[in-house]
N, C-alpha and C positions, 0 to 999 in steps of 0.2 A: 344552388350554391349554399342556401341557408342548411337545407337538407344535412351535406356532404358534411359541413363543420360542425353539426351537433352531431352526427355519426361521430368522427373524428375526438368528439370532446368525450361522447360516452367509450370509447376504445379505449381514450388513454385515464378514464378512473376505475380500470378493471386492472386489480393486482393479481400478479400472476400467483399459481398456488403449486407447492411441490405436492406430486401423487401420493396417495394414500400410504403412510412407515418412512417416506424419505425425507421428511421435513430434520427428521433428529438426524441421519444422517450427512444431509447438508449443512445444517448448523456445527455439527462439529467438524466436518474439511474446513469451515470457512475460521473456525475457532482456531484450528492447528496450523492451516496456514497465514492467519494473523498474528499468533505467537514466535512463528516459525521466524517470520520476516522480521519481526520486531526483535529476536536474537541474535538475527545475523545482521541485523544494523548495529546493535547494541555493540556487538563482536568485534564488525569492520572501524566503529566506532574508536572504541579502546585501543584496537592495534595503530588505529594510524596515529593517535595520538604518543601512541610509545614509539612509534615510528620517527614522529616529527622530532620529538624529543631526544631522541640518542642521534637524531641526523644534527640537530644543534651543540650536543654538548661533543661528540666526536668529529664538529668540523667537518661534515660527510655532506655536501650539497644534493646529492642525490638520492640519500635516505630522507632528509628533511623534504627533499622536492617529494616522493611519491608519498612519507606521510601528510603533505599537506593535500596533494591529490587525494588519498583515500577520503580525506576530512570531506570534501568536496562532495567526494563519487555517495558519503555517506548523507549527507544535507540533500542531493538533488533523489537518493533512492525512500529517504523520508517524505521530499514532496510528494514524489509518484504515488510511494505509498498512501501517502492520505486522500489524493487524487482520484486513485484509483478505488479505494474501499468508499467514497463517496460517489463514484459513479456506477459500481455494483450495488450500493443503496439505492439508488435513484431507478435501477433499472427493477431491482427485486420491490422493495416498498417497504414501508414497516406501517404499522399499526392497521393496516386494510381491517 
């Protein structure tokens, strides 16, 4: 039983490593696609708030209703996103 958990303990302090020339190219997908997402938040951002904005000043319940939805859809794709690039950290490593 002792055995099994020290196996178990030396598996998970082994970082995984990209093959030989792929490291640059991983690092930059994962570059472009954390730009990527942090613009179309940025984007969804701004429009729902011009959204919510003209749904208030033209009396329009249903422009204010989906910009405040996007404001929404834009906060919980922020969690995921942090959520998620902290659990692609945890699986890759950093500093091994």
């Amino acid at each position: 039983m002792i055995d099994q958990f020290a196996d178990a303990v030396l598996a998970a302090g082994v970082c995984p490593a990209a093959p030989p020339g792929m490291q640059v190219y991983a690092d930059q997908i994962q570059s472009w696609v954390k730009w990527g997402v942090l613009a179309v938040l940025g984007i969804c951002f701004f429009a729902s708030v011009g959204m919510l904005i003209w749904g208030r000043v033209t009396h329009h319940p249903r422009g204010a209703r989906l910009g405040m939805d996007g404001i929404l859809i834009c906060v919980v794709g922020a969690i995921l996103y942090v959520v998620g690039y902290v659990i692609v950290q945890s699986i890759v490593g950093e500093g091994c």
